[in-house]
C-alpha positions in Angstrom: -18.0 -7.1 1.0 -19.4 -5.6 -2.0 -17.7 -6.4 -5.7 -17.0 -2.8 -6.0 -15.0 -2.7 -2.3 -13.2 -6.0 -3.2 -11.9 -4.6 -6.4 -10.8 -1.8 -5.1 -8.6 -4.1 -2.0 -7.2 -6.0 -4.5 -6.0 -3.5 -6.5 -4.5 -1.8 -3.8 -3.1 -4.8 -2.4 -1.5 -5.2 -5.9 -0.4 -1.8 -5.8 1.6 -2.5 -2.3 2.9 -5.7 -3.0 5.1 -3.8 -6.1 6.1 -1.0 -4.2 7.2 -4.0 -1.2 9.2 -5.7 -3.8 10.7 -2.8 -5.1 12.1 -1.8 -1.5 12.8 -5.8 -1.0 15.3 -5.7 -4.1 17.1 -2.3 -3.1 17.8 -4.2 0.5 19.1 -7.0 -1.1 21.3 -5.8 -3.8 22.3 -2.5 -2.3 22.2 -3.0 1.3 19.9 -0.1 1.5 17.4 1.2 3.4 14.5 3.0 2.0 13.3 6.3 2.8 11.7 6.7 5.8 9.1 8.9 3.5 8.9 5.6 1.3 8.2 3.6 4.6 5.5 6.2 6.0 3.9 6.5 2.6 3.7 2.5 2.3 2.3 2.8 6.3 -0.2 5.3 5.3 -1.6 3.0 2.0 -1.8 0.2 4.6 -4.3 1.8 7.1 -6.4 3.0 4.1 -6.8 -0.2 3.4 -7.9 -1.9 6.7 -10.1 1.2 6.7 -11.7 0.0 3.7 -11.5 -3.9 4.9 -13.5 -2.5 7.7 -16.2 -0.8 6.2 -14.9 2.4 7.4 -14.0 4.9 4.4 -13.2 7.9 5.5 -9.9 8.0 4.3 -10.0 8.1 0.1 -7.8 5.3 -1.6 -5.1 6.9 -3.7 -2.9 4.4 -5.6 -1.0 6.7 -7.3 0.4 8.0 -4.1 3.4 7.0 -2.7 
């Protein structure tokens, strides 16, 4: 994997394990779920990553997105 495609994994993977948290401490101290707009959006980040895990990049990383 070239230095440019690892950076941008672990930055995304970074970005996902925040937004994961985030939901995690709403279930826990609200006995919430999220939205299923939060879930879909955390789905769709997901498959652009394995995309770009798999050399595949025909969907563009957004990390802003969510």
């Amino acid at each position: 994997m070239s230095q440019n495609k690892r950076e941008q994994v672990i930055s995304h993977l970074r970005y996902l394990r925040q937004e994961l948290r985030e939901m995690h401490l709403i279930l826990k101290e609200d006995d919430f779920f999220p939205e299923p707009g939060e879930l879909r959006g955390i789905i769709a980040q997901l498959e652009a990553l394995l995309e770009l895990v798999e050399g595949n990049t025909k969907i563009p990383l957004n990390s802003e997105a969510a």
